[in-house]
C-alpha positions in Angstrom: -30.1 2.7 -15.5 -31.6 0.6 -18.3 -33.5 2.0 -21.5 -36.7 2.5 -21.2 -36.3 3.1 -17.1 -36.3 6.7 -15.2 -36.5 5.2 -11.5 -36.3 2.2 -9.4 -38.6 1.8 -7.0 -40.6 -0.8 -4.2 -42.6 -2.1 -7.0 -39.7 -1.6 -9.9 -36.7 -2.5 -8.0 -32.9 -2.8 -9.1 -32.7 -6.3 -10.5 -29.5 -8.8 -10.1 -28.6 -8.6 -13.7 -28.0 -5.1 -13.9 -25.2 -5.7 -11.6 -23.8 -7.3 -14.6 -21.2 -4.2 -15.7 -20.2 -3.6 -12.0 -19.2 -7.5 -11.1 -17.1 -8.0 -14.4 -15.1 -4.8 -13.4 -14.8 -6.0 -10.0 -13.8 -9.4 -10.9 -10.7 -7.9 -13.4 -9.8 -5.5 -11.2 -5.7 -5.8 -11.1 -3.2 -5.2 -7.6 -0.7 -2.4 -8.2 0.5 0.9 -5.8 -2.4 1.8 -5.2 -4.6 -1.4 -5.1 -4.5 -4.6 -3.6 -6.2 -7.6 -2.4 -7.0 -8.1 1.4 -8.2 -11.5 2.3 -11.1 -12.2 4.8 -8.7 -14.0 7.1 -6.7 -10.9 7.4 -9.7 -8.3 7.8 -11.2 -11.0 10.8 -7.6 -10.9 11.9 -7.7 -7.4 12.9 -11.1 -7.5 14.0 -12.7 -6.5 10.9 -11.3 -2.6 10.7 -11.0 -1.9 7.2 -8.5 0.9 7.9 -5.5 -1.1 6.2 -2.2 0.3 5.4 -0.9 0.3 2.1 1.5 -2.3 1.6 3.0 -1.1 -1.8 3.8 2.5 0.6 7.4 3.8 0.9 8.5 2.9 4.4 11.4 4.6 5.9 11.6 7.7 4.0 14.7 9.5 4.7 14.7 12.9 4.1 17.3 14.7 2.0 19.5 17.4 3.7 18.4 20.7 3.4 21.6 22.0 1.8 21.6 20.2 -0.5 17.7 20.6 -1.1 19.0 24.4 -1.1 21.6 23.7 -3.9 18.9 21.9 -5.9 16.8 24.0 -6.1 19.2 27.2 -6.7 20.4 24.8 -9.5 17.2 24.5 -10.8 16.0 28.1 -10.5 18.9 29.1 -13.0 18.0 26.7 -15.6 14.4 28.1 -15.5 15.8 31.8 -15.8 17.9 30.4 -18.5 15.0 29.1 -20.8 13.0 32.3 -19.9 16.1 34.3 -21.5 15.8 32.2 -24.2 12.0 32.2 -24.6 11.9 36.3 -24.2 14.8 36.2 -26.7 12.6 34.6 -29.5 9.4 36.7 -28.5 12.0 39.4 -28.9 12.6 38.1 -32.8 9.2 37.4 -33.9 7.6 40.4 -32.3 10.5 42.9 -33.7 
């Protein structure tokens, strides 16, 4: 909203300039995962439904076998307990 101005309305409407921020955003706006560029052609192509797919999306994904999931996670698990040792160990010090 500009200085000065607490409303729009039919007789104080939203002017073209204060689009100003907005466009140069829009117009520097960069692809990466999770944005890209879609052009017209394409959108008319599949009949203008804007439910697109990511294109930078993981295809395929394989899943990992559940032993092995298993064995991570054990593995894991005792590293935590480890540093929690460790951690109760110092509280241990300072607090004695």
């Amino acid at each position: 909203m500009p200085e000065g101005r607490k409303k729009y309305s039919k007789t104080a409407p939203l002017q073209f300039e204060e689009f100003a921020p907005a466009l140069a955003w829009w117009n520097a706006r960069e692809e990466g995962a999770q944005a890209w560029k879609v052009s017209a052609e394409d959108v008319a192509a599949k009949g203008y439904n804007l439910d697109l797919k990511n294109p930078n999306a993981k295809t395929g994904l394989e899943h990992a076998d559940p032993k092995e999931l298993i064995a991570s996670m054990r593995s894991h698990e005792g590293e935590v307990m480890r540093l929690l040792g460790e951690i109760e160990a110092l509280v241990a010090e300072v607090a004695g």
